[in-house]
PyMOL Python script that loads the backbone (N, CA, C, O; Angstrom):
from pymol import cmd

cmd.read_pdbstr("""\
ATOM      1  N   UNK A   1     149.597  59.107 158.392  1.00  0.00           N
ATOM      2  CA  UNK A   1     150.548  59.453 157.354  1.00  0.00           C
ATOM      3  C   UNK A   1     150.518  60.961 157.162  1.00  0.00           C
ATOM      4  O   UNK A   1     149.464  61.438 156.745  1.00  0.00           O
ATOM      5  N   UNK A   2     151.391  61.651 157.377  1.00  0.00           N
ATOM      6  CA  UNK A   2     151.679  63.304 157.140  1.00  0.00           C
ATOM      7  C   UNK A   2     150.790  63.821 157.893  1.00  0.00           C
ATOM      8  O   UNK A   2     150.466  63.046 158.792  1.00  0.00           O
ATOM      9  N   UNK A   3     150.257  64.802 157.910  1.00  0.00           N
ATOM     10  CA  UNK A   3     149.558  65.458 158.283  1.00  0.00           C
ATOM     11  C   UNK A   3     149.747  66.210 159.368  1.00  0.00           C
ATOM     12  O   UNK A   3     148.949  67.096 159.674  1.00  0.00           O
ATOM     13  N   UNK A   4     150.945  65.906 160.143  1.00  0.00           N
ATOM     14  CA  UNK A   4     150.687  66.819 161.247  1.00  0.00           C
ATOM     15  C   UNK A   4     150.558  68.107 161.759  1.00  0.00           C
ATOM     16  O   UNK A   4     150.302  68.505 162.896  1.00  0.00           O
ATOM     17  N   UNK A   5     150.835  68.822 160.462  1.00  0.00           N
ATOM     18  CA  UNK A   5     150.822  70.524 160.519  1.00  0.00           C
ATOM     19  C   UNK A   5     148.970  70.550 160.566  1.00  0.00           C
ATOM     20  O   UNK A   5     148.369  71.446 161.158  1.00  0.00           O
ATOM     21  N   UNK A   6     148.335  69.532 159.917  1.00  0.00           N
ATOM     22  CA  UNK A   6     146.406  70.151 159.882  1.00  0.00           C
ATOM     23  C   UNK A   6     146.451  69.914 161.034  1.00  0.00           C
ATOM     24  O   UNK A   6     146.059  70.892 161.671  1.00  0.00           O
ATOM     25  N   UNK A   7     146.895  68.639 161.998  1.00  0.00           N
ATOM     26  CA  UNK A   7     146.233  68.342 162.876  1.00  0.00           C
ATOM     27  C   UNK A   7     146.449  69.616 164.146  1.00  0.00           C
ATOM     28  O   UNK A   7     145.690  70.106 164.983  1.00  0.00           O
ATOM     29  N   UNK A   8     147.899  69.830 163.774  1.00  0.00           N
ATOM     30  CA  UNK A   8     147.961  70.795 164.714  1.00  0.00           C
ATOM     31  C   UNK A   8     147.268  72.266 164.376  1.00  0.00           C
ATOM     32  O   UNK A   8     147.001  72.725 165.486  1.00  0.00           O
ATOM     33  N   UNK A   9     146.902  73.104 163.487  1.00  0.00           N
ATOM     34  CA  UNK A   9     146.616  73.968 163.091  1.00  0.00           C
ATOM     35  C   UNK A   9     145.161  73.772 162.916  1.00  0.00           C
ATOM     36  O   UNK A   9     144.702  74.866 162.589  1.00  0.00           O
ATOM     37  N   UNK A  10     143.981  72.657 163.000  1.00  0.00           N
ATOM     38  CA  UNK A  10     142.884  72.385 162.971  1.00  0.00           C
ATOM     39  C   UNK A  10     142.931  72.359 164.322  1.00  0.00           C
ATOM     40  O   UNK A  10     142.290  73.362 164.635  1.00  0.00           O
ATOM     41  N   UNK A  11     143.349  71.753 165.464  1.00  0.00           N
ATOM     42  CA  UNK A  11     143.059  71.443 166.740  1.00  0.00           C
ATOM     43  C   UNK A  11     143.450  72.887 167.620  1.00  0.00           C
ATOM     44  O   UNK A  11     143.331  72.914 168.845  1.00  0.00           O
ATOM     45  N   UNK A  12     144.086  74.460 166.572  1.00  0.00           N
ATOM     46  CA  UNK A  12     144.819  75.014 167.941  1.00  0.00           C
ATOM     47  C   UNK A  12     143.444  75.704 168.174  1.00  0.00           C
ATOM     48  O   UNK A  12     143.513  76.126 169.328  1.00  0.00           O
ATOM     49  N   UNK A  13     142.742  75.892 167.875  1.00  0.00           N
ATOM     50  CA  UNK A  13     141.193  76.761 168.593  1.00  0.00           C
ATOM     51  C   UNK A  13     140.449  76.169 169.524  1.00  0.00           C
ATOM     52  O   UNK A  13     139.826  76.749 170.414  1.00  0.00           O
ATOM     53  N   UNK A  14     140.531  74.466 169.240  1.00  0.00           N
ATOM     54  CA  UNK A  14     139.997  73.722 170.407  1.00  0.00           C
ATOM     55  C   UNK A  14     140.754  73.145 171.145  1.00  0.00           C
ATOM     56  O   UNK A  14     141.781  72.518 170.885  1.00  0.00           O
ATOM     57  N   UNK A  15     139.886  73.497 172.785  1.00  0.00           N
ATOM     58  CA  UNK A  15     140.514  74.029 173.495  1.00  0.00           C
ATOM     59  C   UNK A  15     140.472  72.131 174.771  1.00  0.00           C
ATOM     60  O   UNK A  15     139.552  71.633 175.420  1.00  0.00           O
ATOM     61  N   UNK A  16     141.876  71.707 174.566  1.00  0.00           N
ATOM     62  CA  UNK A  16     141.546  70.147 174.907  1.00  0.00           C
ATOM     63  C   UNK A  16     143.223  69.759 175.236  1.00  0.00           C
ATOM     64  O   UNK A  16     144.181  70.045 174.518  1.00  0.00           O
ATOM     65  N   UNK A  17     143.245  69.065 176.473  1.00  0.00           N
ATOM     66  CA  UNK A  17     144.616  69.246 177.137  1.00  0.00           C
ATOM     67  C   UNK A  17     145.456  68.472 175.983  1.00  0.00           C
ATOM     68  O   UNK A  17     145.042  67.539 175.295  1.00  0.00           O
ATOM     69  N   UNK A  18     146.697  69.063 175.938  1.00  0.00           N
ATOM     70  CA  UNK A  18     147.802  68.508 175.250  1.00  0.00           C
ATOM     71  C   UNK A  18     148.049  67.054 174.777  1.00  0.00           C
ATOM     72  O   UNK A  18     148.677  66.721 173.772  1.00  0.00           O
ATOM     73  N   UNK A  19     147.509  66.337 175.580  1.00  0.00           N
ATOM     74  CA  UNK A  19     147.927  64.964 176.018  1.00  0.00           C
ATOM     75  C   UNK A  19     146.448  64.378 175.205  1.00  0.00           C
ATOM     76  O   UNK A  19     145.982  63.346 175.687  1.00  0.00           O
ATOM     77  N   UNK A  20     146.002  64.746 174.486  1.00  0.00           N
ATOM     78  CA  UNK A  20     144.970  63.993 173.239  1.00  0.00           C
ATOM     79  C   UNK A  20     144.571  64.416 172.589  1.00  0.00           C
ATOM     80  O   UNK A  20     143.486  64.982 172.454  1.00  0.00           O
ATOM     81  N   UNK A  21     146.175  64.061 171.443  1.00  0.00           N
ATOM     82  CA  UNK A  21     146.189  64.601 170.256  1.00  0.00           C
ATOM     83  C   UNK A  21     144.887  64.336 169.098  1.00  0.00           C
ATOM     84  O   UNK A  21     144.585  63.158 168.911  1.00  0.00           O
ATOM     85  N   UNK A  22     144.356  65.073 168.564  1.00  0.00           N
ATOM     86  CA  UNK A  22     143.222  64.584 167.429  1.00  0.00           C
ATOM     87  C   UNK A  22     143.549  63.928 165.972  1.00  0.00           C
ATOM     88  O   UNK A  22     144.656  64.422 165.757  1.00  0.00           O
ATOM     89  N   UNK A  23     143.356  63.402 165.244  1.00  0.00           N
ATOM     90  CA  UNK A  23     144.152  62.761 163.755  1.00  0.00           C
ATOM     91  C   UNK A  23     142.762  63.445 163.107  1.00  0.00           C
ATOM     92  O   UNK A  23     141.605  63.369 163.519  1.00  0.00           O
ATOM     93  N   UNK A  24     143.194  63.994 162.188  1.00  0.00           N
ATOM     94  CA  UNK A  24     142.474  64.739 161.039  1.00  0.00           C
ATOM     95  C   UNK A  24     142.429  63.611 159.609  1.00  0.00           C
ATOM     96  O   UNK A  24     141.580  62.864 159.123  1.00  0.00           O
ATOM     97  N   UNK A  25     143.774  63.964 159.310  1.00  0.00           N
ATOM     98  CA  UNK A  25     144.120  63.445 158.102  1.00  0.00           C
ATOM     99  C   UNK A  25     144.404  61.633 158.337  1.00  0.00           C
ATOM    100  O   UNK A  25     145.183  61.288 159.226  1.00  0.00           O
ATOM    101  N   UNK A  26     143.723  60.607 157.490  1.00  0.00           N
ATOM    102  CA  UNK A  26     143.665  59.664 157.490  1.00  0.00           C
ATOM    103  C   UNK A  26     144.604  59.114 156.665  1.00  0.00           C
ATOM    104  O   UNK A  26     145.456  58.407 157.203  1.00  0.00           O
ATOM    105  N   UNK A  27     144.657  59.323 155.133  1.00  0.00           N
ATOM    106  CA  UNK A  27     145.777  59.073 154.302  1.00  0.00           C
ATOM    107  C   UNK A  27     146.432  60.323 153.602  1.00  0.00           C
ATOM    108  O   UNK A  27     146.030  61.432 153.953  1.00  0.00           O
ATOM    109  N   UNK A  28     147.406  60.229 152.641  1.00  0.00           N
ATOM    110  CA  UNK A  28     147.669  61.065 151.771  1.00  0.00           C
ATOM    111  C   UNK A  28     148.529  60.700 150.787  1.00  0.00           C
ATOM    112  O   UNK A  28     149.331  59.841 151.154  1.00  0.00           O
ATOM    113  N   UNK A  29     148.648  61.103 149.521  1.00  0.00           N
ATOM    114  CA  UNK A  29     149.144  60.142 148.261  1.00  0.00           C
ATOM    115  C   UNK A  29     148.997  60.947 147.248  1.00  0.00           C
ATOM    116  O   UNK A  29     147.997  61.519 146.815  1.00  0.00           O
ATOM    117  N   UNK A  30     150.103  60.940 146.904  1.00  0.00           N
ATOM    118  CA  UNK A  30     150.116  62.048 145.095  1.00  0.00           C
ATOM    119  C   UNK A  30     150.003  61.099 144.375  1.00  0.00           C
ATOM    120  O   UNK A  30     150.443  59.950 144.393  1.00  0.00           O
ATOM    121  N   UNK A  31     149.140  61.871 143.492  1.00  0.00           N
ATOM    122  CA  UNK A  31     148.651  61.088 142.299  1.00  0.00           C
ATOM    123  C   UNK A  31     149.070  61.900 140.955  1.00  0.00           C
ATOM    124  O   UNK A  31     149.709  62.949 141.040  1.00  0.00           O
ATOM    125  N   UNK A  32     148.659  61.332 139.672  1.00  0.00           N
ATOM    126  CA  UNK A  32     149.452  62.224 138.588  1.00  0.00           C
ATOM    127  C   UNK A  32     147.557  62.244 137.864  1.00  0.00           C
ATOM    128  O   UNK A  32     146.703  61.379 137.668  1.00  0.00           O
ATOM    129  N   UNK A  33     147.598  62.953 137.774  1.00  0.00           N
ATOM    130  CA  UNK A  33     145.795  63.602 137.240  1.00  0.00           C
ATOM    131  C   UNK A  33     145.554  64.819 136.245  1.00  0.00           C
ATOM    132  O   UNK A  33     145.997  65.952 136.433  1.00  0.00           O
ATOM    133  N   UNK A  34     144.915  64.484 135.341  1.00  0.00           N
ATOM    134  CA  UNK A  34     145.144  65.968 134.291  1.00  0.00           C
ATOM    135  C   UNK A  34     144.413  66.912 135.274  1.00  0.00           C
ATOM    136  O   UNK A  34     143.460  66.487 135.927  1.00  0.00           O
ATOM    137  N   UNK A  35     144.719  67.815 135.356  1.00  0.00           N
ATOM    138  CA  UNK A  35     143.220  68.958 135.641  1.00  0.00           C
ATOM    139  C   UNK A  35     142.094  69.101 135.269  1.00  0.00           C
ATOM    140  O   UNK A  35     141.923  68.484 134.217  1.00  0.00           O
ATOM    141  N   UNK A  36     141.166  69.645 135.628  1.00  0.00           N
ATOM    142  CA  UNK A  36     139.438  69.613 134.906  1.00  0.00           C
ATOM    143  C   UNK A  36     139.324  71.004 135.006  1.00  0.00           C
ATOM    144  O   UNK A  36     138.334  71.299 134.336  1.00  0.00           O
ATOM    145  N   UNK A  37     139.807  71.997 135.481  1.00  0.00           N
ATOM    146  CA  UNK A  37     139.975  73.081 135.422  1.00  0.00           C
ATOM    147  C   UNK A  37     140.682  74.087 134.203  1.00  0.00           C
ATOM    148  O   UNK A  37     141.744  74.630 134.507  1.00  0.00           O
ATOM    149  N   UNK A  38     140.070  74.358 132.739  1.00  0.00           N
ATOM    150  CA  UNK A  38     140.894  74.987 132.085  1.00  0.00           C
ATOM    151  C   UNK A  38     141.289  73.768 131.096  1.00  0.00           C
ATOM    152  O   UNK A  38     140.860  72.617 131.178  1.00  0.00           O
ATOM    153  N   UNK A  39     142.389  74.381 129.947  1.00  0.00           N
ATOM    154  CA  UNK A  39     143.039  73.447 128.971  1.00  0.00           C
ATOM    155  C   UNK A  39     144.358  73.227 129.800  1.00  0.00           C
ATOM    156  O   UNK A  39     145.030  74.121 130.315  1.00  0.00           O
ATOM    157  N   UNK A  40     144.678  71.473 129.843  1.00  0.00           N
ATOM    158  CA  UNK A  40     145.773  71.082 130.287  1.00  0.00           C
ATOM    159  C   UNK A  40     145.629  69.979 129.487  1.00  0.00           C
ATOM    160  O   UNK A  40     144.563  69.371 129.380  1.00  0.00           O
ATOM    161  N   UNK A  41     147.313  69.494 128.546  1.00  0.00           N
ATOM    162  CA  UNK A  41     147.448  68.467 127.972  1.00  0.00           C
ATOM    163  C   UNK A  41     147.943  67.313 128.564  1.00  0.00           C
ATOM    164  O   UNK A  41     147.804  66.134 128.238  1.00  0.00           O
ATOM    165  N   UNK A  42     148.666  67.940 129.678  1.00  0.00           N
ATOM    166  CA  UNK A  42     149.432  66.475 130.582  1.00  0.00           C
ATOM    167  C   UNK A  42     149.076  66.735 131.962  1.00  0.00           C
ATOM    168  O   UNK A  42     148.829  67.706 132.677  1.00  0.00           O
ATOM    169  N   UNK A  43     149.157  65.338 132.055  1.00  0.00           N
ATOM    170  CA  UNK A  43     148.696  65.313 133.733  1.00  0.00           C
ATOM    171  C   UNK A  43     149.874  66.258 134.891  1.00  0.00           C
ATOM    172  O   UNK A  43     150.975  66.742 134.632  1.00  0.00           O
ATOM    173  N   UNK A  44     149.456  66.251 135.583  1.00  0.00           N
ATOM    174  CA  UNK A  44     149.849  67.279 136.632  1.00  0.00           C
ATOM    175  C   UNK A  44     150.175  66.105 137.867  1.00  0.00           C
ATOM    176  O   UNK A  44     149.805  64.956 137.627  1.00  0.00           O
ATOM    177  N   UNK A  45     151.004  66.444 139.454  1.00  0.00           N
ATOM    178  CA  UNK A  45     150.975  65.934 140.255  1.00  0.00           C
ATOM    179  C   UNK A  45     150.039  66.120 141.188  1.00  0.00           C
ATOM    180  O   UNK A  45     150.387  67.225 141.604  1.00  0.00           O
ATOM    181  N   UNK A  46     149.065  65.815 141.835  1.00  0.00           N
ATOM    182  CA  UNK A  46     148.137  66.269 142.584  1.00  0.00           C
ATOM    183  C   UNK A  46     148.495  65.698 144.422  1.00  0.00           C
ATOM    184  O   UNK A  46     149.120  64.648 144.572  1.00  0.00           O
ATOM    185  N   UNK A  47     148.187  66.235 145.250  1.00  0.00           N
ATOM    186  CA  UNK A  47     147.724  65.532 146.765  1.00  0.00           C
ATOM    187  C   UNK A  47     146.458  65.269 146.824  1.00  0.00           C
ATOM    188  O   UNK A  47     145.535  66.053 146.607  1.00  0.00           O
ATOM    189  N   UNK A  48     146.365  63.484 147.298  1.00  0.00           N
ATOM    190  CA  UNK A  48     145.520  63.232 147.695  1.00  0.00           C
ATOM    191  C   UNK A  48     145.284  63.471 149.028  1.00  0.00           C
ATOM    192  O   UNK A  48     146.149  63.118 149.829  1.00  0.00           O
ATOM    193  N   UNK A  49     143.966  64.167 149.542  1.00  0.00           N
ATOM    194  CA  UNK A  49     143.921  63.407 150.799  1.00  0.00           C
ATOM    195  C   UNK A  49     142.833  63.176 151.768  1.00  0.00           C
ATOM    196  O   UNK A  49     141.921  63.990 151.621  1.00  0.00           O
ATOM    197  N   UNK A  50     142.626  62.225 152.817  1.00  0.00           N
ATOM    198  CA  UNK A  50     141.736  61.411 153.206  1.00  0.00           C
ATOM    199  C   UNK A  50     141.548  62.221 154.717  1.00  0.00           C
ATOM    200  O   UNK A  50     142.529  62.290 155.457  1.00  0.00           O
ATOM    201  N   UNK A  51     140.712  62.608 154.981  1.00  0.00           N
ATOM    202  CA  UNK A  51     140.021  63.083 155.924  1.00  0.00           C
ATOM    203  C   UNK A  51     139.694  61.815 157.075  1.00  0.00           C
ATOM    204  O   UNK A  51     139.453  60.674 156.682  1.00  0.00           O
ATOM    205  N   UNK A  52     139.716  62.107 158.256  1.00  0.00           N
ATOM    206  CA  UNK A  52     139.061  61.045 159.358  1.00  0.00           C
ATOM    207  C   UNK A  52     137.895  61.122 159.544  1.00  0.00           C
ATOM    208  O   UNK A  52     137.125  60.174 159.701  1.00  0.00           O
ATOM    209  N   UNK A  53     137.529  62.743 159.547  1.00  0.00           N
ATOM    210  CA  UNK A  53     136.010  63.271 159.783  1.00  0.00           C
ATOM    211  C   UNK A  53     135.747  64.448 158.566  1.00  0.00           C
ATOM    212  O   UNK A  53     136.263  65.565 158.596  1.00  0.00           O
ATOM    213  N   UNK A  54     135.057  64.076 157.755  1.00  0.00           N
ATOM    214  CA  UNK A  54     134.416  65.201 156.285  1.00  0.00           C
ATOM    215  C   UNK A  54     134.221  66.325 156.954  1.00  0.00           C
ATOM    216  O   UNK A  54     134.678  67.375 156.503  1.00  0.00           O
ATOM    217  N   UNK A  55     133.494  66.296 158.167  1.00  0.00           N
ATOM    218  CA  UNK A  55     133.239  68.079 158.810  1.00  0.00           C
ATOM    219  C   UNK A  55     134.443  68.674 158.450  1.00  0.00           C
ATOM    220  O   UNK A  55     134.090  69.594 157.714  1.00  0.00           O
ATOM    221  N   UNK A  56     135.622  68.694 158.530  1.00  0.00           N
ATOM    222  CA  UNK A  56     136.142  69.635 158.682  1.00  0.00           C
ATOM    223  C   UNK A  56     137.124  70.263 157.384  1.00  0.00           C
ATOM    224  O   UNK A  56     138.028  71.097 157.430  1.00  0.00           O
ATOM    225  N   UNK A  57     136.633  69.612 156.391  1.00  0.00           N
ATOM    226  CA  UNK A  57     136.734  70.072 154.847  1.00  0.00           C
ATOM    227  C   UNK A  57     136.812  71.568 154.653  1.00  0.00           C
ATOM    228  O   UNK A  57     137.775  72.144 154.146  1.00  0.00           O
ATOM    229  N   UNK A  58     135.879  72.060 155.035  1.00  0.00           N
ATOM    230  CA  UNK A  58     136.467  73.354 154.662  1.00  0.00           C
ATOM    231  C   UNK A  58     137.921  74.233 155.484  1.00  0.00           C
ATOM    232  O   UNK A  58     138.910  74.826 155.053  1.00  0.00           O
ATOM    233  N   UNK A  59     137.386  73.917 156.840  1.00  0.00           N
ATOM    234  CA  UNK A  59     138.896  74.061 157.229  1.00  0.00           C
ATOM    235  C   UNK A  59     140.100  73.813 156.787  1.00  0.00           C
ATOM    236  O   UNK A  59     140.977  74.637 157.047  1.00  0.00           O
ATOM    237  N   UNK A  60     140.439  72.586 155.993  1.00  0.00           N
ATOM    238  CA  UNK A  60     141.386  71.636 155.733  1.00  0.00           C
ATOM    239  C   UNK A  60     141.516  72.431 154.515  1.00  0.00           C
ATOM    240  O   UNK A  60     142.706  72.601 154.249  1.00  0.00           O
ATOM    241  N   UNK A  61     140.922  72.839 153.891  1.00  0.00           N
ATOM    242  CA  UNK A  61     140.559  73.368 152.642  1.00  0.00           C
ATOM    243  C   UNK A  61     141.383  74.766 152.555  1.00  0.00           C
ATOM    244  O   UNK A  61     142.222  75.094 151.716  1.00  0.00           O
ATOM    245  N   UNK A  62     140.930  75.438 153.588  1.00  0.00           N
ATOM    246  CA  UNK A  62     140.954  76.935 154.207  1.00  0.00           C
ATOM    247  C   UNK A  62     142.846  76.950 154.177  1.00  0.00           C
ATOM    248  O   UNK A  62     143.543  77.829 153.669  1.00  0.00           O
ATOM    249  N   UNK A  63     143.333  75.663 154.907  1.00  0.00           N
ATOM    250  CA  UNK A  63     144.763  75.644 155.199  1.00  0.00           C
ATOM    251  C   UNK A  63     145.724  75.173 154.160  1.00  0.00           C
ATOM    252  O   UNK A  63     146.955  75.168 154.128  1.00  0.00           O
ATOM    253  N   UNK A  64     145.006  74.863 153.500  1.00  0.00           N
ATOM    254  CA  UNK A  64     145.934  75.051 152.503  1.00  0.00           C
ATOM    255  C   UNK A  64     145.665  75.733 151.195  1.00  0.00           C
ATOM    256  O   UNK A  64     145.919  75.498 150.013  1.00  0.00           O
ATOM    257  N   UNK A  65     145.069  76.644 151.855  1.00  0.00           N
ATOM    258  CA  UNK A  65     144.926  77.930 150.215  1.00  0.00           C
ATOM    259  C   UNK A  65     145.953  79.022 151.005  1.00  0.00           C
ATOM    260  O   UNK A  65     146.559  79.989 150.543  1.00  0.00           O
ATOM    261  N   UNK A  66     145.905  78.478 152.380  1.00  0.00           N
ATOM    262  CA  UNK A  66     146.962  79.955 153.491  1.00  0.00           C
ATOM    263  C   UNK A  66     148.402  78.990 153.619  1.00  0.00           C
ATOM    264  O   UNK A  66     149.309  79.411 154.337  1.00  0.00           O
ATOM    265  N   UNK A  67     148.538  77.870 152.993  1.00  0.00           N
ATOM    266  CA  UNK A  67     149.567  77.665 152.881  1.00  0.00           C
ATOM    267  C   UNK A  67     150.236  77.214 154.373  1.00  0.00           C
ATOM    268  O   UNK A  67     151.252  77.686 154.884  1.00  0.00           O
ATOM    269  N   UNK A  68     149.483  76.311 154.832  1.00  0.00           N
ATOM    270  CA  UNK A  68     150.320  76.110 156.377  1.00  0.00           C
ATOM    271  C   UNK A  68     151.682  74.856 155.600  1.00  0.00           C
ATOM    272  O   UNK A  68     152.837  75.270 155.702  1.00  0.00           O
ATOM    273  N   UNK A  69     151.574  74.031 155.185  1.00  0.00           N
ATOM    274  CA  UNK A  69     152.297  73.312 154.764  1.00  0.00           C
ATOM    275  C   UNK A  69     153.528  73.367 154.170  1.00  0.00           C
ATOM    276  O   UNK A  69     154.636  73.157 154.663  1.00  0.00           O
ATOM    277  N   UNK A  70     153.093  73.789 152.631  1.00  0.00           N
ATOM    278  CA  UNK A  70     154.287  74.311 151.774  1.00  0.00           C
ATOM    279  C   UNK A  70     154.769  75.541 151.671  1.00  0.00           C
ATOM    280  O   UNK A  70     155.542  75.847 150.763  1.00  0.00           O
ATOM    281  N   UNK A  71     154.370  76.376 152.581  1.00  0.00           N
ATOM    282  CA  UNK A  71     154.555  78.038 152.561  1.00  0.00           C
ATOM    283  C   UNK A  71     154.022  78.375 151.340  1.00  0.00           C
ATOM    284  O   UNK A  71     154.855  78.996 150.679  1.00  0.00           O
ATOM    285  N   UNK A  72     153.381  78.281 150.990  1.00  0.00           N
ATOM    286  CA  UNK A  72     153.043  78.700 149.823  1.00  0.00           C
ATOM    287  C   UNK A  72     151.342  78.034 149.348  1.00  0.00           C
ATOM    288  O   UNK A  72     151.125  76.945 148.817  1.00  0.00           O
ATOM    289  N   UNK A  73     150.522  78.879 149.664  1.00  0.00           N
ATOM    290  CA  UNK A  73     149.113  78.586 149.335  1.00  0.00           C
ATOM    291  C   UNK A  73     148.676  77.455 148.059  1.00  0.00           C
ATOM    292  O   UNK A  73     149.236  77.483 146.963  1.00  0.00           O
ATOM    293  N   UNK A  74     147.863  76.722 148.322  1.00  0.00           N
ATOM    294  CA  UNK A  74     148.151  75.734 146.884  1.00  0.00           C
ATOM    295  C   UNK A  74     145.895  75.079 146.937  1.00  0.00           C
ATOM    296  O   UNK A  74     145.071  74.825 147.815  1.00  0.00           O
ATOM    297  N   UNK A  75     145.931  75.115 145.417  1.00  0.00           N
ATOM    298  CA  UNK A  75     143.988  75.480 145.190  1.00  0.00           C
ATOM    299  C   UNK A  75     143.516  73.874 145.600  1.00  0.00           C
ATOM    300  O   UNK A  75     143.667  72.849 144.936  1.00  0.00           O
ATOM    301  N   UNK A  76     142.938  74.042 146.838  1.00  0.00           N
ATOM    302  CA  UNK A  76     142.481  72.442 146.949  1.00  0.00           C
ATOM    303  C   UNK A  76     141.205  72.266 145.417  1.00  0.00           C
ATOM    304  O   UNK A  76     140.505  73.209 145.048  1.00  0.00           O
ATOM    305  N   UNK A  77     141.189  71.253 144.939  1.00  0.00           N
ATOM    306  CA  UNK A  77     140.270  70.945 144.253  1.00  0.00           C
ATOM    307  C   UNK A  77     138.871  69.905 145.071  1.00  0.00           C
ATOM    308  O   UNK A  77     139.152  69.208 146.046  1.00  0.00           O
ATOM    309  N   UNK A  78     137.811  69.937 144.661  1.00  0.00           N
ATOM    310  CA  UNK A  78     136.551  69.532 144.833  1.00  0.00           C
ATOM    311  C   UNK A  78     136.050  69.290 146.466  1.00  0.00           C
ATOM    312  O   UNK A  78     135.290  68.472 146.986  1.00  0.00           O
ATOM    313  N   UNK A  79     136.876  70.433 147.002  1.00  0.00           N
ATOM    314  CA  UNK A  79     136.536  70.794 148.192  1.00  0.00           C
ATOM    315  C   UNK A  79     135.115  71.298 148.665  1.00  0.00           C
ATOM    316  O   UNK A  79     134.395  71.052 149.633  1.00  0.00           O
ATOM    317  N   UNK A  80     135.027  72.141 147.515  1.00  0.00           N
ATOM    318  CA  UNK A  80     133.378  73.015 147.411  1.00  0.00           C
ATOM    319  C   UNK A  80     132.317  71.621 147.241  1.00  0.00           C
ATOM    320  O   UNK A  80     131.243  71.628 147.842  1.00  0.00           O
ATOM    321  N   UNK A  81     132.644  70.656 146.532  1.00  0.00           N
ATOM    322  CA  UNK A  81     131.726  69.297 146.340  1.00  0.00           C
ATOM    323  C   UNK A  81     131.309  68.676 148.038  1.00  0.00           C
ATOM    324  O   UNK A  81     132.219  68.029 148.557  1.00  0.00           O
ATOM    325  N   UNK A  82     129.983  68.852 148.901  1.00  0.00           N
ATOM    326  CA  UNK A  82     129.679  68.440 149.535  1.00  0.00           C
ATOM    327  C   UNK A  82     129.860  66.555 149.718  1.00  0.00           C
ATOM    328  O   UNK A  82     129.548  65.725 148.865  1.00  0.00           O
ATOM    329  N   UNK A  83     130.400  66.310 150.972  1.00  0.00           N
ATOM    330  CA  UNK A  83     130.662  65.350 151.195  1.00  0.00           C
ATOM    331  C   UNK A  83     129.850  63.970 150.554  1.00  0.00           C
ATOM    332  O   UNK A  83     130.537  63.098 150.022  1.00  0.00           O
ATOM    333  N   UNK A  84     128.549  63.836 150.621  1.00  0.00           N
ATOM    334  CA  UNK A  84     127.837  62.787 150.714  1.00  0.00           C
ATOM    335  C   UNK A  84     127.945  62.895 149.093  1.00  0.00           C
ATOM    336  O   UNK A  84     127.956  61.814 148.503  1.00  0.00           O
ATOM    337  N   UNK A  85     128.033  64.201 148.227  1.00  0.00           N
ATOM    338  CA  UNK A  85     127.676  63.860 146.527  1.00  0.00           C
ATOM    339  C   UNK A  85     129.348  63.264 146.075  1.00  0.00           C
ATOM    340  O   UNK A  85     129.470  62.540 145.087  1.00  0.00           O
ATOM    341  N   UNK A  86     130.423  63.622 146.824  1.00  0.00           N
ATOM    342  CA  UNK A  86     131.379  62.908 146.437  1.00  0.00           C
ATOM    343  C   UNK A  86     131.709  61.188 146.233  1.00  0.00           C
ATOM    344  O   UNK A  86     132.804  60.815 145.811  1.00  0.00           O
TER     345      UNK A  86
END
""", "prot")
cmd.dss("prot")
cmd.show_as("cartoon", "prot")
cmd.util.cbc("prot")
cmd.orient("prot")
């Protein structure tokens, strides 16, 4: 589901013939969530999304604060939260 701008933009450094593509992103799903960041009275729309492999969190992380997606950089939340305490 979505993802194909990480997969392609996570996979262009490694170096692996055309013909086997990698899947990064497993699911993805907006959700409506207040923030925990700061005073907010109403919930907000958030992206969820589901990783195939946790390694590469910060990357995934990395791409969308540079905005590969929406042109426009956007603050992943609880990215910095190591995998296993999530």
């Amino acid at each position: 589901v979505g993802g194909g701008g990480l997969e392609a933009a996570a996979g262009a450094d490694v170096r692996r013939a055309p013909a086997e593509p990698i899947e990064y992103v497993f699911d993805m799903q907006v959700v409506k969530r207040v923030p925990f960041y700061g005073y907010h009275a109403e919930a907000r729309n958030f992206v969820r999304v589901w990783l195939v492999d946790p390694t590469v969190l910060k990357e995934a992380a990395s791409l969308f604060v540079d905005g590969f997606a929406l042109r426009a950089g956007v603050q992943p939340f609880e990215a910095h939260v190591p995998y296993l305490l999530q």
